[in-house]
N, C-alpha and C positions, 0 to 999 in steps of 0.2 A: 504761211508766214506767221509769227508770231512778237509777240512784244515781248522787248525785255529791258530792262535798266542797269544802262551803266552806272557804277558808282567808282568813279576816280578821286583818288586824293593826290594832291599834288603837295611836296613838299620840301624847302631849301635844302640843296645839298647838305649831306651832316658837314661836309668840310669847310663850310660857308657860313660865316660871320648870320647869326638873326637877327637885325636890330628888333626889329616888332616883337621875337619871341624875347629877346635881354631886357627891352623897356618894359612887358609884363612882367616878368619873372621878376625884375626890378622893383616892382610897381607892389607885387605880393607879399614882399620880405617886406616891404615896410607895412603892409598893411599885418601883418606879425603869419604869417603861411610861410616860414622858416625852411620847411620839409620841401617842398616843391623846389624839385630844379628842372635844370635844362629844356624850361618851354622852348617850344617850336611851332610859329605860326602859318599856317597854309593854308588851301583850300580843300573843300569838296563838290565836287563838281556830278549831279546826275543828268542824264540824258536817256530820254526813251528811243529806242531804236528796233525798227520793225525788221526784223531779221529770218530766216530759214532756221538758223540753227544759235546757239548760246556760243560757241566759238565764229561764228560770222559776224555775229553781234558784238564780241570780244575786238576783233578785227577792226571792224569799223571804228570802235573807240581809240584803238591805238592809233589808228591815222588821224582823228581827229585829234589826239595829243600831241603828233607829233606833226600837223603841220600849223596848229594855234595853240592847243590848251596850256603847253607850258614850256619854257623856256630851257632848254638842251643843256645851254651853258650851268645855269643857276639852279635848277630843281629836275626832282624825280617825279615820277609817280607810279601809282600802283591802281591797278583795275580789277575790281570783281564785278559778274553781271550777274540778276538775279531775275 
């Protein structure tokens, strides 16, 4: 067995209104950051996970995603494990 780290990010649908990422983005232009658009706020989420292999350990993460880490309706995520 060996250890490896999940690193997931989880993040609003693109189709999906961000208030959190509008109110920074918002928040930027007045502070005169003109150039930046389209924030988008989510998480990163690591987890170490004692595994056989880098795809079992892949595995694992995706069930932890999909039965708490993030919400089916409203966000994505993406997994790399190192």
């Amino acid at each position: 067995m060996s250890l490896y780290t999940a690193h997931i990010n989880v993040m609003p649908l693109t189709e999906l209104l961000d208030p959190q990422g509008k109110a920074v983005n918002d928040s930027l232009h007045k502070l005169g950051f003109q150039a930046i658009q389209g924030i988008r706020i989510g998480k990163h989420i690591t987890l170490q996970i004692e595994a056989a292999s880098a795809e079992e350990a892949k595995q694992v993460a995706e069930d932890a995603c999909k039965k708490l880490l993030y919400n089916a309706v409203m966000e994505q995520y993406e997994i790399v494990i190192s």
